[in-house]
C-alpha positions in Angstrom: 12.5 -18.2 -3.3 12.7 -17.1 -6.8 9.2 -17.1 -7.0 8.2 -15.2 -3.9 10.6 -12.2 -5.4 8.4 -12.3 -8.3 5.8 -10.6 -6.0 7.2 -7.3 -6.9 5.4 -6.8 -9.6 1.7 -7.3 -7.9 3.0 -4.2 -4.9 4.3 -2.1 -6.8 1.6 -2.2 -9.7 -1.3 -2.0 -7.4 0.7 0.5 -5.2 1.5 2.7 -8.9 -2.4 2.3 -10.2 -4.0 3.5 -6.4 -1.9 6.0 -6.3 -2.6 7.9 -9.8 -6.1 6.9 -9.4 -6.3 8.7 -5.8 -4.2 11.4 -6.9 -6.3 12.2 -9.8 -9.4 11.9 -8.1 -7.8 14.2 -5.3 -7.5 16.7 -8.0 -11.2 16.2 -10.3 -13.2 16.3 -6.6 -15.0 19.2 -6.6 -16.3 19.4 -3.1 -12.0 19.4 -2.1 -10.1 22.3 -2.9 -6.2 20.8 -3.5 -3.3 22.0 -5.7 -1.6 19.5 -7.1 1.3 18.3 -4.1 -1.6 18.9 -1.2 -3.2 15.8 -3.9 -0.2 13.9 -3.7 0.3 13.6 -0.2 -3.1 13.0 0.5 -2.7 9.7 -1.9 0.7 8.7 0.2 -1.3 9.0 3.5 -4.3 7.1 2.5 -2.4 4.4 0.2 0.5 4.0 3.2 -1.4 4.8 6.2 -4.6 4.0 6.7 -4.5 1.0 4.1 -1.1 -0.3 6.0 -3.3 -3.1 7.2 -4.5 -4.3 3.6 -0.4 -4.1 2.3 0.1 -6.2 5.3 -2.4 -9.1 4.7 -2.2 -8.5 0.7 1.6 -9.5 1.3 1.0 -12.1 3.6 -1.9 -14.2 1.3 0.9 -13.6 -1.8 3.4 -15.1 0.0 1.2 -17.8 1.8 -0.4 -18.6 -1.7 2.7 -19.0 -3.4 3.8 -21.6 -0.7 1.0 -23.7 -0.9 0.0 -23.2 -4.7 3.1 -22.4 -6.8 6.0 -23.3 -5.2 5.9 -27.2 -4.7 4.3 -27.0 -8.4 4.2 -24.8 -10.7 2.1 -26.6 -13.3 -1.4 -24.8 -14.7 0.6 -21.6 -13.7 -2.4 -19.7 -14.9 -4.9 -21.4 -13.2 -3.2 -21.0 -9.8 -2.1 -17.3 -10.7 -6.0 -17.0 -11.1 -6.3 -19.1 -7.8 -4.8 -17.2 -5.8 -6.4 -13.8 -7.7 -9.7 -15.0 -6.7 -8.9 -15.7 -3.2 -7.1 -12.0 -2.4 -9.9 -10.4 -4.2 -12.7 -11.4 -2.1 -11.9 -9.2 0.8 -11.9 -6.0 -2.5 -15.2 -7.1 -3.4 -16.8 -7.7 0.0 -15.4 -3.7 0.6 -16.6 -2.6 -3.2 -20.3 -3.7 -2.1 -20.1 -2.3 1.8 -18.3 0.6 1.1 -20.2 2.5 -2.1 -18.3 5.9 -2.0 -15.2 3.7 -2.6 -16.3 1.3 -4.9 -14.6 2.6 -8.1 -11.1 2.3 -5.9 -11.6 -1.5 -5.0 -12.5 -1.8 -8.6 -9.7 -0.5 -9.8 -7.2 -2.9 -7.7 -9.3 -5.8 -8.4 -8.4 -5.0 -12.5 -5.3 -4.0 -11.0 -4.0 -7.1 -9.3 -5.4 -9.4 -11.9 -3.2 -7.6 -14.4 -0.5 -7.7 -12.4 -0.9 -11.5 -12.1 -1.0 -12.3 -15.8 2.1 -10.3 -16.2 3.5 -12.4 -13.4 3.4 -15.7 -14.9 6.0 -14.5 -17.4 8.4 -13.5 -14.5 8.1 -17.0 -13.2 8.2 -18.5 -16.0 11.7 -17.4 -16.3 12.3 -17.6 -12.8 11.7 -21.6 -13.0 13.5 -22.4 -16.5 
């Protein structure tokens, strides 16, 4: 169970990064007219709202992943951590390539999430001892 909590790290960094990166791009788009808040909520809708289905399967594969991969052993923690990267990234890579205007944004939580991993093994690292 320890590890599973350790998930925290991967939604709230990927939440964090697609949300200044949305917000900032809300603000350098020249074809959209926004003040700063009108920016801000415009990043909460689309990150919350109409991406409530990725949250839900990006949380479901973490916690599925960790079941099968990490839990019953956590040896080569890295090379599961990238595992399991690998296999929730497909999905961002299949949308970087079918979705051009968005690209950048899968991008960015592809970079994102592997980050988040990396700094992940340290949580359960301590987690396990």
């Amino acid at each position: 169970m320890k590890i599973l909590k350790t998930n925290w790290i991967n939604i709230v960094g990927v939440f964090t990064v697609l949300f200044l990166y949305t917000t900032i791009y809300g603000l350098m788009d020249s074809s959209i007219s926004r003040n700063v808040f009108q920016a801000i909520i415009a990043s909460l809708i689309g990150i919350c709202l109409y991406g409530i289905m990725f949250w839900a399967g990006f949380i479901i594969m973490l916690i599925i992943l960790d079941c099968v991969l990490i839990i019953p052993n956590s040896n080569n923690l890295k090379i599961k951590l990238l595992i399991e990267w690998i296999v929730i990234s497909v999905p961002f890579i299949y949308w970087a390539i079918k979705y051009p205007e968005q690209r950048t944004l899968y991008i960015v939580a592809i970079i994102t999430f592997l980050i988040t991993q990396l700094l992940r093994e340290r949580l359960i690292n301590k987690a396990t001892q």
